[in-house]
C-alpha positions in Angstrom: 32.1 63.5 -129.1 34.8 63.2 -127.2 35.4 65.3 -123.4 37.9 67.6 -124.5 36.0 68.5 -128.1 32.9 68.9 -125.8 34.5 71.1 -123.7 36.4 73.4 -126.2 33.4 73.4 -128.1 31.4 74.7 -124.8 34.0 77.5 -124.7 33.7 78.3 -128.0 29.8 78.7 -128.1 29.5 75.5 -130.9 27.0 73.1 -130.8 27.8 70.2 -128.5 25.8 66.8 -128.4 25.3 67.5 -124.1 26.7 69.5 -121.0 30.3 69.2 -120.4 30.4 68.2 -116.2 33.4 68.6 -114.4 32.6 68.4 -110.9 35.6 68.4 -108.5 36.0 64.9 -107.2 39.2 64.2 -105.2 38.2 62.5 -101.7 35.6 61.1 -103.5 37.1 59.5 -106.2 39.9 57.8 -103.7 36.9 56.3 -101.5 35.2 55.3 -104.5 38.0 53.1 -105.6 38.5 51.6 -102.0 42.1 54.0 -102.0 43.0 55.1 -98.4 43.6 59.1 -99.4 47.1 59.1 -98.2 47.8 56.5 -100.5 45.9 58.8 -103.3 48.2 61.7 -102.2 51.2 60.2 -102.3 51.5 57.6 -105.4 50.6 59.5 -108.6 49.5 55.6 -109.6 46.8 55.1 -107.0 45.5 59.1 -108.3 45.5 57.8 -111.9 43.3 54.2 -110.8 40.7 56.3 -108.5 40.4 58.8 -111.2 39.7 56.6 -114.5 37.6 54.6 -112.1 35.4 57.2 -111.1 35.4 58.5 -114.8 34.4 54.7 -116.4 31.8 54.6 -113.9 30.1 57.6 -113.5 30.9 59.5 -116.8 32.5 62.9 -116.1 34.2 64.8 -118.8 38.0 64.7 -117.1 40.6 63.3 -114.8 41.3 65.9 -112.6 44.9 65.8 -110.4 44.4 68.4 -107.9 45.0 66.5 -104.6 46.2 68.3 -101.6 47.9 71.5 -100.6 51.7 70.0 -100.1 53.2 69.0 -103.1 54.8 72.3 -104.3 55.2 73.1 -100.4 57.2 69.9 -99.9 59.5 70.2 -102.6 60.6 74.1 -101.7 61.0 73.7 -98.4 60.6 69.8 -97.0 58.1 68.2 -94.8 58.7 69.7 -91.6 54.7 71.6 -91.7 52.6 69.0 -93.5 51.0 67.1 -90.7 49.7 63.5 -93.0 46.4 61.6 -92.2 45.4 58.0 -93.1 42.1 58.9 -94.9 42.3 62.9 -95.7 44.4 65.3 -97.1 47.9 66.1 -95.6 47.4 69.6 -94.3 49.9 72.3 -93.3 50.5 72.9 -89.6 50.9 76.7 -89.0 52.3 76.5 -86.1 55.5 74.8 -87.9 55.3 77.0 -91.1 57.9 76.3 -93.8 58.4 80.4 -94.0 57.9 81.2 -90.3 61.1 83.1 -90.6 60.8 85.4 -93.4 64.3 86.0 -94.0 64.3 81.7 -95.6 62.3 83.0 -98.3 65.6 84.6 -99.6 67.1 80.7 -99.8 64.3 79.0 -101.6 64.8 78.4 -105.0 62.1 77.3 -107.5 61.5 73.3 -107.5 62.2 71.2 -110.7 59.0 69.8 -111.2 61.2 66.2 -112.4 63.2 66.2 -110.1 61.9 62.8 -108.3 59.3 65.0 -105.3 56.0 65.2 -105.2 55.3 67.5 -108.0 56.6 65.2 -110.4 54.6 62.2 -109.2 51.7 64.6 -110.4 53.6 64.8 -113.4 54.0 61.1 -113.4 50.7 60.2 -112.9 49.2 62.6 -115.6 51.6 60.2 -118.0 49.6 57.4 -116.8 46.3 58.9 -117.4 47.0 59.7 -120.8 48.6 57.0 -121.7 45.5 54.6 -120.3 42.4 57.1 -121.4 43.7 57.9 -124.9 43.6 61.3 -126.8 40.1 62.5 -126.1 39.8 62.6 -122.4 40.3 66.1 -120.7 43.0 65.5 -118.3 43.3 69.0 -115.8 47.0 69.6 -114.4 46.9 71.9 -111.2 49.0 74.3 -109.9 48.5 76.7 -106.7 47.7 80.0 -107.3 50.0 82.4 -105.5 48.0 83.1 -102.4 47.5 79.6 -102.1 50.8 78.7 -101.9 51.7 81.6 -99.7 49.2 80.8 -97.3 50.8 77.2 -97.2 54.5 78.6 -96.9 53.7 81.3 -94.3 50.7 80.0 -92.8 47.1 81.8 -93.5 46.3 84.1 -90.8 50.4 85.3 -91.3 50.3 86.4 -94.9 46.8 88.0 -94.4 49.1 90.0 -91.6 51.5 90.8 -93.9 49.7 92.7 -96.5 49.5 95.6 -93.8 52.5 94.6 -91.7 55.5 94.2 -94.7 53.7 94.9 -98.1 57.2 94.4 -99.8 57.4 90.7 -98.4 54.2 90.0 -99.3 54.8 90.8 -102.8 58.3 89.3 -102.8 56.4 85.9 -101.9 54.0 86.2 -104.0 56.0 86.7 -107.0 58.0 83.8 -105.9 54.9 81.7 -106.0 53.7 82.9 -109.5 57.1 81.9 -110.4 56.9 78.1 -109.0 54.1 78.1 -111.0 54.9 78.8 -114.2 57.9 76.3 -113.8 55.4 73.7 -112.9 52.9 73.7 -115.4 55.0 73.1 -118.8 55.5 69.6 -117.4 52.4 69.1 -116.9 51.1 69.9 -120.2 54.0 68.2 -121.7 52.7 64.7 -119.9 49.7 65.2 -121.4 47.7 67.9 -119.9 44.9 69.8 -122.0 43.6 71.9 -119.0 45.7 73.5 -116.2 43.9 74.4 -112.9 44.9 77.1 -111.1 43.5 77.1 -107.0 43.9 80.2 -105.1 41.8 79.4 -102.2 42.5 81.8 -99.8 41.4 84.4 -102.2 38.2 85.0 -100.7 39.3 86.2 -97.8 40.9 89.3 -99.4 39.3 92.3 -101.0 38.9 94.3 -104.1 41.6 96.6 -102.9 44.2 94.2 -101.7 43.5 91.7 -104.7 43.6 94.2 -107.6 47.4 95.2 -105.7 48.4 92.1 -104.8 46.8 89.0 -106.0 45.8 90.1 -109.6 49.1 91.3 -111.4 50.9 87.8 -110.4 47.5 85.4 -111.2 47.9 87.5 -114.4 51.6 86.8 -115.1 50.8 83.1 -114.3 48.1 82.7 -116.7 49.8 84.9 -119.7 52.9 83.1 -119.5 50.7 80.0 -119.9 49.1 80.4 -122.9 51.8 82.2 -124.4 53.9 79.3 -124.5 50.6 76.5 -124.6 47.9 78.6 -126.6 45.6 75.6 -127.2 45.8 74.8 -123.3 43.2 75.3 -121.6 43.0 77.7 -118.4 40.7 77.3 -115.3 40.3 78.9 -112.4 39.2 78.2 -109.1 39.0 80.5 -105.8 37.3 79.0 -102.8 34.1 81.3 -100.9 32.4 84.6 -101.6 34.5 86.2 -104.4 31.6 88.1 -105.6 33.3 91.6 -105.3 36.0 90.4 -107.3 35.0 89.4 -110.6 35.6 92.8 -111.9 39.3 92.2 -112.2 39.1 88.4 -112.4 37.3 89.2 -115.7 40.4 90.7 -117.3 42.1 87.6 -116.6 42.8 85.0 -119.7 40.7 82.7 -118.1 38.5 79.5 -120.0 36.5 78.4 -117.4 35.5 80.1 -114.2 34.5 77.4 -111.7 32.3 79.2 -109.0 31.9 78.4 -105.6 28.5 77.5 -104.1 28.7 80.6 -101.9 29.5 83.0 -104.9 26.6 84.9 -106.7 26.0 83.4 -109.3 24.3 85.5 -111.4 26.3 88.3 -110.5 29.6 86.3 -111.4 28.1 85.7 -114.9 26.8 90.0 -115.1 30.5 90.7 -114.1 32.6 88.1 -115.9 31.1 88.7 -119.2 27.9 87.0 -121.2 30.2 84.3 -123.4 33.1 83.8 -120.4 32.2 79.5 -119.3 31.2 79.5 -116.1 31.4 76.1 -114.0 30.5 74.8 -110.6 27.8 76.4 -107.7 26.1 73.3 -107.3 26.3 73.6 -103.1 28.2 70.6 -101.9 26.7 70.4 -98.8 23.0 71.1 -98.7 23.0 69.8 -102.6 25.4 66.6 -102.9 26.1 66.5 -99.5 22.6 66.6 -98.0 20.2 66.1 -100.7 18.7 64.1 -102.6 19.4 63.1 -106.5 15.9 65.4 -107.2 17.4 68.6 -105.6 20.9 68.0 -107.3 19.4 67.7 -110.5 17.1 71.0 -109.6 20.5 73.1 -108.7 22.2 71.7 -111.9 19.2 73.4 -113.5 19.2 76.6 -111.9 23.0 77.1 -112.5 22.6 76.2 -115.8 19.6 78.6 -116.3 22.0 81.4 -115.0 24.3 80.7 -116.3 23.2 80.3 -120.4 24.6 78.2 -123.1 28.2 78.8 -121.8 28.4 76.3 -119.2 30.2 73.2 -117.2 28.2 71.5 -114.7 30.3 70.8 -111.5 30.0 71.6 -107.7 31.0 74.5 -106.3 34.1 72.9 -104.6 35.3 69.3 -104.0 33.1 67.0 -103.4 33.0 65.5 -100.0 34.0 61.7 -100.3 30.5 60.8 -97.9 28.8 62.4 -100.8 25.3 59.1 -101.7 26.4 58.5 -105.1 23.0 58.5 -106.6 23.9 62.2 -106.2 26.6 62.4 -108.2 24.8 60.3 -110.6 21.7 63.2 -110.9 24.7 65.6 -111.5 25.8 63.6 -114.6 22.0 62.9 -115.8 21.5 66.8 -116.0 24.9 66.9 -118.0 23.7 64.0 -120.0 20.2 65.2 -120.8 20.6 68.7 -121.8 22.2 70.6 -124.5 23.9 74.4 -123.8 20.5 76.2 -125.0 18.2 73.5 -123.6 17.0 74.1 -119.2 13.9 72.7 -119.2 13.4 69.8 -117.2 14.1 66.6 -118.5 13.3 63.9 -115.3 
């Protein structure tokens, strides 16, 4: 059975011969393949390597292409708040925000996503996954949700300012955002794209109130527009944290797969998001992968899976960190390997 049969199948409540497992590997994946991250950021070819590496060698179900929180940023508005690393993620520098003044957001203008920048070399290097991994891999495009890239324009603590200080900007960006990303995930699917990832990180940081005004109606636009135009695309969703008092409204979204952080509530997530909604992730990524042993990840792949029923993706929480033992990651893909969607008893 191929990935992207398993997972549809997953989704759809059919029989499947194992777990799906999707665990979030970017840092990871680059060290794997002995690929400084900046290198991994920045040439779509080096992704594509570290990627179908870490997929021949440890047996995940996708090549994933979220990388780091600059590429839509840098192509709206230049370089001038990314701060780069040699071996971690560029990250944006507040204190040089790209939409420090508020009045620029009037003169940015939605990105081409071919236009030669950084969003196409994601485009670029989903090409090359396809291309080299053949029809039945899942490949997940990524977009940023629009807090996340509203946060990265205006800087985080600024736009969490704004939803008191000048609601209407606050919209006004966020609608702008929603906007980049519908522009940028046709080319993605086009290159060969079955899933799109949507990130809004910064979403747990927000309430009920101020996500059901703010947050909710663009993610929504986003995601219709989506599967409007792509129907057999697949949609995930990923929001960083403690989203627990959210799912109410996140349920009503057309989502596929709901990949849960290790601080969210589980069981509450799958109560609120619905009995057959897929539900991935939770496995912690620090006291888990990052600090246990192969045993205990194999334990908390069981536990979410328990919770979770027959309607589930084993993956971590969030991304895994790249110091992460391996034989880890390995226990992670044993549990996937070893059980079917009905199936939690222990296996080891």
């Amino acid at each position: 059975m191929t990935s992207i049969e398993r997972v549809r199948r997953t989704i759809r409540g059919e029989p499947v011969d194992h777990l799906a497992a999707q665990p979030m590997a970017m840092m990871f994946s680059s060290k794997h393949a002995g690929i400084p991250f900046i290198d991994y950021t920045k040439d779509g070819r080096k992704m594509a390597e570290a990627q179908l590496k870490l997929v021949a060698d440890f047996g995940l179900d996708c090549l994933l292409t979220c990388s780091d929180p600059a590429r839509e940023v840098i192509d709206i508005a230049g370089d001038g708040s990314v701060d780069w690393f040699t071996d971690q993620g560029p990250a944006i520098n507040e204190e040089r925000a790209a939409l420090a003044d508020k009045l620029r957001l009037r003169s940015f203008k939605v990105p081409d996503p071919l236009n030669g920048g950084r969003m196409h070399d994601r485009v670029k290097s989903i090409e090359l996954m396809r291309r080299t991994a053949g029809p039945g891999m899942s490949i997940v495009g990524w977009i940023e949700g629009p807090l996340a890239l509203a946060a990265e324009l205006r800087g985080l603590n600024t736009i969490m300012l704004d939803f008191g200080d000048d609601p209407q900007f606050a919209h006004d960006l966020l609608a702008f955002c929603a906007d980049v990303a519908i522009a940028y995930a046709p080319a993605q699917i086009a290159a060969g794209a079955d899933t799109m990832g949507m990130s809004d990180a910064a979403a747990g940081l927000i309430g009920p109130v101020l996500y059901e005004e703010f947050l909710w109606p663009q993610q929504r636009r986003v995601l219709e527009t989506i599967k409007r135009h792509h129907p057999d695309v697949l949609l995930r969703q990923h929001m960083c944290g403690r989203i627990d008092k959210l799912y109410p409204k996140m349920a009503e979204l057309p989502v596929d797969i709901y990949e849960i952080d290790f601080p969210a509530n589980l069981a509450l997530a799958r109560e609120k998001l619905g009995p057959t909604r897929t539900l991935a992730g939770n496995v912690s990524t620090i006291t888990d992968l990052l600090e246990g042993t192969p045993e205990k990840v194999y334990e908390a792949c069981r536990r979410c899976h328990e919770t979770c029923g027959q309607y589930f993706i084993v993956g971590a929480g969030c991304e895994l960190s790249p110091l992460t033992p391996p034989e880890n990651v390995r226990a992670m893909l044993a549990y996937a390997r070893e059980h079917k969607p009905g199936e939690f008893g222990a296996k080891r």
